[in-house]
C-alpha positions as CSV (number, residue, x, y, z in Angstrom):
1,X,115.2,226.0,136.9
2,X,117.1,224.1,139.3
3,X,115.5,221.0,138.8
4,X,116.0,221.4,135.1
5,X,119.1,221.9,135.1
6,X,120.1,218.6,137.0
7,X,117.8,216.7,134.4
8,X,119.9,218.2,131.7
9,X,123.2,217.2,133.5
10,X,122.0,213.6,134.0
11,X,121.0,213.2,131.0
12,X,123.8,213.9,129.2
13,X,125.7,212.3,131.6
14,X,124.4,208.5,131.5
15,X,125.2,208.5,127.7
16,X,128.6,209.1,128.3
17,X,128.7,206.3,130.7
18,X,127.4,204.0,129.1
19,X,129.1,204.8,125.8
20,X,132.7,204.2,127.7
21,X,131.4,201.0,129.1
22,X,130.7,199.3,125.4
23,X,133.7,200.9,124.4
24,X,135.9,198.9,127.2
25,X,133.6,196.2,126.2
26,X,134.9,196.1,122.1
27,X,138.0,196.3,123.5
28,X,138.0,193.5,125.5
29,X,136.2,191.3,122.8
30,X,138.8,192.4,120.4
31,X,141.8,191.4,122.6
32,X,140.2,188.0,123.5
33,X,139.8,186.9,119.7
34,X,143.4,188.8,118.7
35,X,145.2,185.2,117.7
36,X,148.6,184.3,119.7
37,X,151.6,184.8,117.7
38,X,153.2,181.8,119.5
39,X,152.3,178.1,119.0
40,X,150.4,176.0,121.0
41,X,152.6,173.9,123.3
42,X,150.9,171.1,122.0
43,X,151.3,171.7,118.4
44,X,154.9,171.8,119.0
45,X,155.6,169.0,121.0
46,X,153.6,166.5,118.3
47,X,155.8,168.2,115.5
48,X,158.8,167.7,117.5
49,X,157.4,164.2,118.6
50,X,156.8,163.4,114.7
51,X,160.3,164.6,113.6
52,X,162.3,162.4,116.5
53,X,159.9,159.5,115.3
54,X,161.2,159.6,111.9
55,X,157.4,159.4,110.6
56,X,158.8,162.0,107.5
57,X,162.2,160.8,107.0
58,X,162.5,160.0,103.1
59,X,163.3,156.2,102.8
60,X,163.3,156.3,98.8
61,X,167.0,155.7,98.8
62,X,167.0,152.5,100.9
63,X,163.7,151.4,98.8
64,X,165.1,151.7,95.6
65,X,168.6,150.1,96.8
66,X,166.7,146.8,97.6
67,X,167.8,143.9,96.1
68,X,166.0,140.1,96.2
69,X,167.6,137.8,98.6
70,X,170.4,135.0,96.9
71,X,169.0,131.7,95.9
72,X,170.5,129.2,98.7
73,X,170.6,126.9,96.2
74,X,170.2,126.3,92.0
75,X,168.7,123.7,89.8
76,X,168.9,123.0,86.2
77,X,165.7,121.1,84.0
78,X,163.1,121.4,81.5
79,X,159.5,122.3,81.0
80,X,157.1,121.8,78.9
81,X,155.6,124.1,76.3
82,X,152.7,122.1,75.3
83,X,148.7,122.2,76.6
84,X,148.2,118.5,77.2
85,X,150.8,115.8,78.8
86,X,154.2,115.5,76.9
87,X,157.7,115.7,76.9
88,X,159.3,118.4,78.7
89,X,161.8,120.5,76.4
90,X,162.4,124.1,77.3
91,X,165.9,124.1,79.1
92,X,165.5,126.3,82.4
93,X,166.7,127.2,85.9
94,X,164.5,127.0,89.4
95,X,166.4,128.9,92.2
96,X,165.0,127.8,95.5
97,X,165.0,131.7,97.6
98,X,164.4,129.6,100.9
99,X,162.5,127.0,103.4
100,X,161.0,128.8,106.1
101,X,159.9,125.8,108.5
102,X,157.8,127.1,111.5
103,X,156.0,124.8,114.3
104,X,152.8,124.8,111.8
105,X,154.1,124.6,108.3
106,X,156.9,125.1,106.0
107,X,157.1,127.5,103.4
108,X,158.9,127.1,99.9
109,X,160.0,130.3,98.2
110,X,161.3,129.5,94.9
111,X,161.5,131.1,91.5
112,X,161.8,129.6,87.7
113,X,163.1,131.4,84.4
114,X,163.9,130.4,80.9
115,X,166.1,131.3,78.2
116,X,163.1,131.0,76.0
117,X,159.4,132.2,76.2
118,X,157.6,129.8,77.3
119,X,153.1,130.7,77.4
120,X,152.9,126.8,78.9
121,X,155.4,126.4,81.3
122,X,153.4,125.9,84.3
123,X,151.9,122.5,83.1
124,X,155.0,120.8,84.1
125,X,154.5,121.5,87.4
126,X,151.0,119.7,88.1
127,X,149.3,116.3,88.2
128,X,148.7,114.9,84.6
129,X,145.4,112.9,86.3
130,X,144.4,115.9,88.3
131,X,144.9,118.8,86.8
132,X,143.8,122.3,88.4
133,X,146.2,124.7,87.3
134,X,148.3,124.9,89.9
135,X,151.9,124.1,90.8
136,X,151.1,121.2,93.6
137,X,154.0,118.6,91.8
138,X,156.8,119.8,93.7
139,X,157.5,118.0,96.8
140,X,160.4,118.9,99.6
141,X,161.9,115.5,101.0
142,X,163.7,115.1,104.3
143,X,166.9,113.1,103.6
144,X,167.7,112.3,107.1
145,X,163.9,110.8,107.5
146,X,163.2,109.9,104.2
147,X,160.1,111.4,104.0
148,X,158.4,113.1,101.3
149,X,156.2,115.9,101.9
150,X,153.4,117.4,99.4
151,X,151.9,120.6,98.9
152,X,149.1,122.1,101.5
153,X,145.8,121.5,100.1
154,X,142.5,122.7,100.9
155,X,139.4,120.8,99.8
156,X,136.1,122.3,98.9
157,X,132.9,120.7,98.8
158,X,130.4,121.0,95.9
159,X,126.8,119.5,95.1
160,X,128.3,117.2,92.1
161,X,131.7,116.6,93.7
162,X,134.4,118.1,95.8
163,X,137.7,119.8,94.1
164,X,140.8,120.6,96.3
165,X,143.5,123.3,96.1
166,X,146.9,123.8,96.5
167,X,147.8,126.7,99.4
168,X,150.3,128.1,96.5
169,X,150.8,130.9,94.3
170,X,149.2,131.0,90.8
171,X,149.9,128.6,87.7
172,X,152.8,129.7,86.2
173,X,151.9,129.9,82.8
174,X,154.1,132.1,81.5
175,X,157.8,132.0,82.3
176,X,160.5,133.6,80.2
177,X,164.2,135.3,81.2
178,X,162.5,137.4,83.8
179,X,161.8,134.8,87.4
180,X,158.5,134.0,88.0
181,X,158.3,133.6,92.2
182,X,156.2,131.2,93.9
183,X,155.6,130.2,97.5
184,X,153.9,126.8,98.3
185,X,152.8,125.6,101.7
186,X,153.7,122.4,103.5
187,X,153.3,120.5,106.3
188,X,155.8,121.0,109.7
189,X,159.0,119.5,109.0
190,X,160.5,117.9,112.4
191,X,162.6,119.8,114.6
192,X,165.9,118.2,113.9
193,X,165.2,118.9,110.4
194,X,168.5,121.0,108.9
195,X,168.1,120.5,105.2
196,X,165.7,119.4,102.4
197,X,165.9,118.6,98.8
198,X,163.5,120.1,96.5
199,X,161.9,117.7,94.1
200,X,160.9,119.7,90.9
201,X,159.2,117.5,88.1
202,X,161.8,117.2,84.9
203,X,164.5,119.1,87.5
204,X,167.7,117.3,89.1
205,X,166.8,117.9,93.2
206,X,168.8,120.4,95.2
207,X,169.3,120.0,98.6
208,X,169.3,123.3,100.7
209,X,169.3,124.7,104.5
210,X,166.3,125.6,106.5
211,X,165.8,128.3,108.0
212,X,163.4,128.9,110.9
């Protein structure tokens, strides 16, 4: 009966232990996976980090206040509003925006408008004998050197023959009271260099500043 009795006592016993061990256990678990109600002192230094760096401050404002650059300088002429080679008779305005002259090349930023829409306007501005759409007439002479400088072009070589391009924006076709801008690319001007005049076919020239 004795013997019995101490089976009985360990038997019921070594559930109970065991239950109160996987109990501790759940416990446990559960605190482990509880999520901190603090952040992560990583999280909050890159938020911190992002909102010293300005990467969300709204620039809208300062976008929409922008306003193009003044022309350094203004020419008056005519262009033509014909398809093939002719007199030029659409009175308009070039404004030359600048001459950025680097160590490699020289850069023309200019602009042209009308009074009148005018679908052909671009046709004043290229070679009669050459033509390939593009505005490679204009030429920027140095008045101290006399020297006249033309366009960039880039030449391309074909079975039948080879073609060249100006390094320009595209034929201006179209120009009417809103400015059409155009950059075109020329060679180095000399160091010395302070000023240039801007040859535009059927245009008086302009002198203007470089800028480098």
């Amino acid at each position: 009966m004795i013997r019995a009795g101490r089976a009985t006592a360990r038997s019921v016993t070594g559930p109970i232990i065991v239950g109160a061990v996987l109990v501790l256990a759940l416990v446990a678990c559960s605190a482990e996976v509880k999520p901190s109600a603090k952040s992560s002192p990583g999280a909050t230094s890159a938020s911190t980090s992002a909102a010293a760096s300005g990467a969300l401050k709204d620039e809208s404002a300062a976008v929409l206040a922008w306003t193009p650059p003044a022309p350094v300088g203004t020419t008056q002429g005519m262009l033509t509003s014909r398809f093939v080679p002719g007199p030029a008779t659409i009175p308009s305005t070039a404004d030359i925006i600048s001459v950025q002259a680097g160590s490699d090349s020289t850069i023309l930023t200019w602009q042209l408008s009308s009074a009148t829409d005018n679908s052909m306007a671009g046709f004043t501005l290229g070679f009669a004998n050459r033509a390939k759409f593009m505005p490679d007439a204009v030429r920027l002479v140095d008045p101290v050197a006399q020297k006249s400088y033309a366009v960039n072009t880039m030449t391309l070589h074909g079975p039948a023959y080879d073609t060249y391009y100006c390094v320009c924006s595209r034929f201006p076709t179209h120009v009417g009271p809103d400015p059409v801008r155009m950059t075109s690319a020329y060679p180095a001007l000399p160091a010395g260099a302070t000023s240039v005049s801007v040859r535009i076919p059927n245009f008086a020239p302009v002198t203007v500043p470089v800028t480098r």
